[in-house]
C-alpha positions in Angstrom: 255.5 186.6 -123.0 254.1 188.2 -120.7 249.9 187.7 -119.2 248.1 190.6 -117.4 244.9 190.6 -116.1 243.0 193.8 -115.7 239.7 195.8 -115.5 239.9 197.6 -118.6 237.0 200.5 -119.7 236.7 200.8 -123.1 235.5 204.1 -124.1 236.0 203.4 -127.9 237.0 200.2 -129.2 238.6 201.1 -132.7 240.3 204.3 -130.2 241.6 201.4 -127.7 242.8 199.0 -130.8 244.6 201.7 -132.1 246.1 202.5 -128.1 247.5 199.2 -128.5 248.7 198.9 -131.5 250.6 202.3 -130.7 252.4 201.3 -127.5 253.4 197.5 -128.9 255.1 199.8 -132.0 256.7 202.1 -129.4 257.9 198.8 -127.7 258.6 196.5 -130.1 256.0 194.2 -128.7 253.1 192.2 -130.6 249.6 193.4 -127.6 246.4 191.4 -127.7 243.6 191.7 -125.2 241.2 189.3 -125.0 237.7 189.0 -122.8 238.7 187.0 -119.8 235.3 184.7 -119.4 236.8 183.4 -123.3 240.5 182.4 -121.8 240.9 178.7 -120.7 243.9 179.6 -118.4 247.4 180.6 -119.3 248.8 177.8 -121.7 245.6 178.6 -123.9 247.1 181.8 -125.0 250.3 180.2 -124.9 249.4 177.2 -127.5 247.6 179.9 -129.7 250.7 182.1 -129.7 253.0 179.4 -131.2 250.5 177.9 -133.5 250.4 181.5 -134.9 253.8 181.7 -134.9 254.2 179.1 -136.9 251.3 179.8 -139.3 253.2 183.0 -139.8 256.6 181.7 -140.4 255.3 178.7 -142.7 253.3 181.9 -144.7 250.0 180.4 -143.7 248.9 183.1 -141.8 245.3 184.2 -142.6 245.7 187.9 -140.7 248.7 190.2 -141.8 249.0 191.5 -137.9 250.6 189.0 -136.0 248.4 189.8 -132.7 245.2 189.1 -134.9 246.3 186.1 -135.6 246.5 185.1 -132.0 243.5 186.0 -132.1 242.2 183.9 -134.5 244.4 180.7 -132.9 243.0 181.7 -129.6 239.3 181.4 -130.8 239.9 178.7 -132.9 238.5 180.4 -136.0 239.8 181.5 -139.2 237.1 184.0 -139.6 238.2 187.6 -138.0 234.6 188.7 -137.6 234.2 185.3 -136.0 237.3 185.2 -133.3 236.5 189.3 -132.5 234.1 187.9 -129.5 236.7 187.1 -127.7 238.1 190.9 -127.8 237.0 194.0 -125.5 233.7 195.3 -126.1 232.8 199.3 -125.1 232.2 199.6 -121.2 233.8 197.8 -118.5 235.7 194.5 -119.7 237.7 191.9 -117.4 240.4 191.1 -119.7 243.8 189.1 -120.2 246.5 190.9 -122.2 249.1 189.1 -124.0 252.1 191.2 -124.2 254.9 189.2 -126.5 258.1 190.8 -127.6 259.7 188.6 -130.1 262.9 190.0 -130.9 265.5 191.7 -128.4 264.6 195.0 -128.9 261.2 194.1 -127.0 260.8 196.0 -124.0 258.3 193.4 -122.5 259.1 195.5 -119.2 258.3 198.7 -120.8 255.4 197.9 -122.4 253.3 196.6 -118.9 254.3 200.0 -117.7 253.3 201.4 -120.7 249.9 200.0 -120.6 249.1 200.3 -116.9 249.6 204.1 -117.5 247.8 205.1 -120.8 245.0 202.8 -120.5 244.8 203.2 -116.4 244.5 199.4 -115.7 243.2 198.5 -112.3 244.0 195.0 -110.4 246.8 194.4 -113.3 248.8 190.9 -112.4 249.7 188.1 -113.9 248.0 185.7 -115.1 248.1 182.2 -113.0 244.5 180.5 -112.8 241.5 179.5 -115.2 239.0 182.5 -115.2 236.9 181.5 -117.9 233.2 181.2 -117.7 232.4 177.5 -118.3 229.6 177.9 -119.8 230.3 180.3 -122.2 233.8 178.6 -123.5 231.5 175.7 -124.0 229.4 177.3 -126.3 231.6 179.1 -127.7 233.8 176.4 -128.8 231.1 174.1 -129.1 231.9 171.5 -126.2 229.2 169.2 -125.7 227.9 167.5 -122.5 228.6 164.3 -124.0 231.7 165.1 -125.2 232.9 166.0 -121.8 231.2 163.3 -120.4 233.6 161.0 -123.0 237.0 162.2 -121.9 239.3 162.5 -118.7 240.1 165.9 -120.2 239.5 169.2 -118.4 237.4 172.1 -119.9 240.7 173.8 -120.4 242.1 170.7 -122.6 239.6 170.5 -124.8 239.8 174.3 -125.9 243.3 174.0 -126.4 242.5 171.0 -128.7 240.4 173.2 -130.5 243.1 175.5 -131.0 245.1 173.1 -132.3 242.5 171.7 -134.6 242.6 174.6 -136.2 245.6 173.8 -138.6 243.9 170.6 -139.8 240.2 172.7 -140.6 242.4 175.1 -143.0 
């Protein structure tokens, strides 16, 4: 699995979904980009990727498209409509990409390339640090003052526990 961050311009989103989709067939590779401010640092796509793994392999998957479901893991929602906040809007996005090759055909390698050319990324690395806007992530997955104030947990913990909990709401 591989984590990019970038300064993406979206000209078109359905044009740019499609862009994806595209090179992850070309590379055998399962591509989801995400609105940075939404991503709690590097183990929150990571925990969202094997939950939907899972939900896919135990036929619980709500999405047919395996990088939708991340999606849906990654905003702890089950509604598509819903979890599509976290995604790339038209204009100028900061975003993280998940790039995820699950069999050996993957060109993982291939695939950065790939999407550093077509979609002229700028500042693309990976991902090692919390970028997340705090206030937004609390809002958007509903994270109380009080609730932080009851816990040693990080900001960053208590997203990925709402990723989690998102097998037991099903």
């Amino acid at each position: 699995m591989e984590l990019l961050e970038a300064t993406i311009v979206v000209d078109d989103v359905d044009a740019f979904v499609e862009t994806l989709a595209e090179i992850g067939e070309e590379y055998d590779c399962t591509i989801q980009a995400f609105d940075a401010r939404y991503i709690a640092g590097r183990e929150h796509v990571e925990r969202a990727r094997t939950l939907a793994d899972r939900a896919i392999e135990r036929g619980e998957n709500v999405a047919r498209d395996r990088s939708v479901e991340i999606l849906l893991y990654a905003a702890g929602r089950r509604q598509i409509n819903d979890a599509l906040e976290m995604g790339l809007e038209a204009g100028d996005n900061e975003a993280v990409v998940l790039i995820d090759g699950q069999r050996e055909s993957a060109d993982e390698a291939g695939t950065v390339t790939a999407l550093r050319e077509r979609l002229e990324l700028t500042a693309g690395q990976t991902l090692a640090t919390e970028h997340a806007d705090e206030t937004l992530l609390r809002e958007f997955f509903d994270i109380g003052a009080a609730e932080l104030a009851a816990t040693d947990a990080s900001l960053a913990e208590l997203v990925r526990e709402r990723v989690a909990l998102l097998d037991v709401e099903k």
